[in-house]
C-alpha positions as a Markdown table, in Angstrom:
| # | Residue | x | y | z |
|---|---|---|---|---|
| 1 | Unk | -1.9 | -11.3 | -114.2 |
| 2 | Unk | -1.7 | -13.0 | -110.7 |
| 3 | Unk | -4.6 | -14.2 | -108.8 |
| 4 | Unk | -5.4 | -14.2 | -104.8 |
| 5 | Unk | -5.1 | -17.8 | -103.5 |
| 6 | Unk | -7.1 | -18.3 | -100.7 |
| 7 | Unk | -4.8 | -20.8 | -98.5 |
| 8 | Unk | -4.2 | -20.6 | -94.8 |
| 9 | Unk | -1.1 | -19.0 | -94.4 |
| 10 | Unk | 0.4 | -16.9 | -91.8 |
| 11 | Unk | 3.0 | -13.8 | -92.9 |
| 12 | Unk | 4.2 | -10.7 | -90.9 |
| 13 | Unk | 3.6 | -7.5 | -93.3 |
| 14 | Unk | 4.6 | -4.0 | -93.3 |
| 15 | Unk | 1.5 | -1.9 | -93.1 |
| 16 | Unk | 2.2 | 0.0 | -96.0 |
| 17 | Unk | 2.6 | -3.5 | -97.6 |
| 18 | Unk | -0.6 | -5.2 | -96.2 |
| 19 | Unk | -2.7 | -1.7 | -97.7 |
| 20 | Unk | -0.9 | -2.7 | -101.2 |
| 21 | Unk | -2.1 | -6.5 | -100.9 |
| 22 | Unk | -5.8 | -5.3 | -99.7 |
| 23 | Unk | -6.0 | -3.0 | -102.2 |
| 24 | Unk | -5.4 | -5.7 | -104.8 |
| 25 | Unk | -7.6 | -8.4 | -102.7 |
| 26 | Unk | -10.4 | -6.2 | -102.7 |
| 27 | Unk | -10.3 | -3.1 | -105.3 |
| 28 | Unk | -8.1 | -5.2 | -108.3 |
| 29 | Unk | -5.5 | -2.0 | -107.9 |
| 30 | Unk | -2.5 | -3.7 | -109.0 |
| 31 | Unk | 0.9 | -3.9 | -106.5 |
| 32 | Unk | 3.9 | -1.6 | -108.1 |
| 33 | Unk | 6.6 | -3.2 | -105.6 |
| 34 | Unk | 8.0 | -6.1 | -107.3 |
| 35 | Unk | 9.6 | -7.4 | -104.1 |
| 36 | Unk | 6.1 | -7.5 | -102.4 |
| 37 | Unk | 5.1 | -9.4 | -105.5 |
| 38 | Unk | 8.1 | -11.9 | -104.9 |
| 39 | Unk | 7.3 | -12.5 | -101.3 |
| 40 | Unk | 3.7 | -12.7 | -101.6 |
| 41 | Unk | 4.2 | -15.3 | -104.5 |
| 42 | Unk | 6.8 | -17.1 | -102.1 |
| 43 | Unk | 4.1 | -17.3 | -99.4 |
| 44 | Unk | 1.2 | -18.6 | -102.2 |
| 45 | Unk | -1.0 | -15.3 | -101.6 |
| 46 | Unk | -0.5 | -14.7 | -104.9 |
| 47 | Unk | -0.2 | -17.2 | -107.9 |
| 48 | Unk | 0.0 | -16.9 | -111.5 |
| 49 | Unk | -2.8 | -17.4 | -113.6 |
| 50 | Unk | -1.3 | -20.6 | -115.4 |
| 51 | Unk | -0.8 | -22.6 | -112.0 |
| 52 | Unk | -4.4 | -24.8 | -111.4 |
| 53 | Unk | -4.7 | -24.2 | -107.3 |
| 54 | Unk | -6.6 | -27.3 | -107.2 |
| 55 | Unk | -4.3 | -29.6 | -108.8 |
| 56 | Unk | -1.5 | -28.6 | -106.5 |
| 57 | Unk | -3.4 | -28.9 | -103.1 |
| 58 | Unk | -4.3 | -32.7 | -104.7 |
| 59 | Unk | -0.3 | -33.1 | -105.7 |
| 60 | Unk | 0.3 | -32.1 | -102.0 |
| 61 | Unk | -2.1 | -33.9 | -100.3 |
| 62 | Unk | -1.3 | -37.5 | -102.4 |
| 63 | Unk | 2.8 | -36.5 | -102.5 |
| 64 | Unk | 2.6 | -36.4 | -98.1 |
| 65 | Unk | 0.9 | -39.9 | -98.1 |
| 66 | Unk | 3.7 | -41.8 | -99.8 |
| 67 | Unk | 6.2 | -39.0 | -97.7 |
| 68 | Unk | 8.5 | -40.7 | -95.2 |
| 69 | Unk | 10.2 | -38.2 | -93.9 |
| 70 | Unk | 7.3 | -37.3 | -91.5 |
| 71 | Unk | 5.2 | -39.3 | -89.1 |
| 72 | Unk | 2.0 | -37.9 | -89.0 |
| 73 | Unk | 0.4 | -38.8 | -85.8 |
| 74 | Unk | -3.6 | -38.3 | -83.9 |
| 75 | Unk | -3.3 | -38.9 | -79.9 |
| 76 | Unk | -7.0 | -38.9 | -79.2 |
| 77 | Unk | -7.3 | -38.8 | -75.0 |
| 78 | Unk | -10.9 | -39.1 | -75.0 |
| 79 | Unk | -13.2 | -40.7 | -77.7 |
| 80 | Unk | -15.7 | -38.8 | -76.2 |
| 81 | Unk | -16.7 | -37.8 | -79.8 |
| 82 | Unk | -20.8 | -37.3 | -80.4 |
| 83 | Unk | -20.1 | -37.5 | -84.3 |
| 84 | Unk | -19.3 | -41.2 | -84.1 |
| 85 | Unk | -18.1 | -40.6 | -87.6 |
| 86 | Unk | -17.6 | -44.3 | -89.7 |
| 87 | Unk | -13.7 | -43.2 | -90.5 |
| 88 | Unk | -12.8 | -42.9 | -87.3 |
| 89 | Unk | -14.9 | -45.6 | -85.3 |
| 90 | Unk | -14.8 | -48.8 | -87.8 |
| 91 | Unk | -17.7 | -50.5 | -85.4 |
| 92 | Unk | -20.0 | -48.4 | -83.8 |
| 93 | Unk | -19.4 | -47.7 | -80.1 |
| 94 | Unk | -21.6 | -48.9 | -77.5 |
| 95 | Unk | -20.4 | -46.8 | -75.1 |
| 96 | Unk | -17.5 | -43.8 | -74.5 |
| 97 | Unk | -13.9 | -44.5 | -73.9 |
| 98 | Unk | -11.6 | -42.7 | -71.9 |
| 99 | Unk | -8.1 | -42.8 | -71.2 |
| 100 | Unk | -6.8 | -43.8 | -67.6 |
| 101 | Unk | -4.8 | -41.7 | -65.0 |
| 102 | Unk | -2.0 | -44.0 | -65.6 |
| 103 | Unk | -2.0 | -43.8 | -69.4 |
């Protein structure tokens, strides 16, 4: 039995083949092509039942912190923010920053 993972993902799809998947999503008619199968598994829109979603999205999300083959990087132009949320302002701000022309 496979279940519908619910992860934002982007595929191109036959038609014919997207009717298959919504039938499944929505009615529970299961897929007879076995390839679909294959590539929906390959692009996570399906999963087997034995595979805890939750613990992979926390495996992924702690494996890309120690990961050094990226730099993950924010470039924030304005802080023009209204949220003035405490993880990304350590102090609150008195007033809002901009960056200059020549930056």
């Amino acid at each position: 039995m496979h279940t519908i993972s619910e992860v934002i993902s982007l595929e191109l799809i036959e038609k014919e083949k997207y009717s298959k998947y919504r039938n499944f999503k929505d009615k529970y008619i299961l897929i007879d092509d076995e390839e679909l199968v294959k590539d929906l598994k390959r692009g996570q829109f399906l999963i087997d039942d034995d595979i805890d979603e939750l613990e992979l999205l926390r495996f992924r999300i702690l494996s890309s912190r120690f990961d050094n083959r990226n730099l993950y990087m924010t470039i924030a132009p304005t802080m023009n923010c209204n949220f003035n949320c405490i993880y990304c302002y350590e102090k609150p701000r008195e007033e809002n920053i901009f960056m200059t022309e020549e930056v």
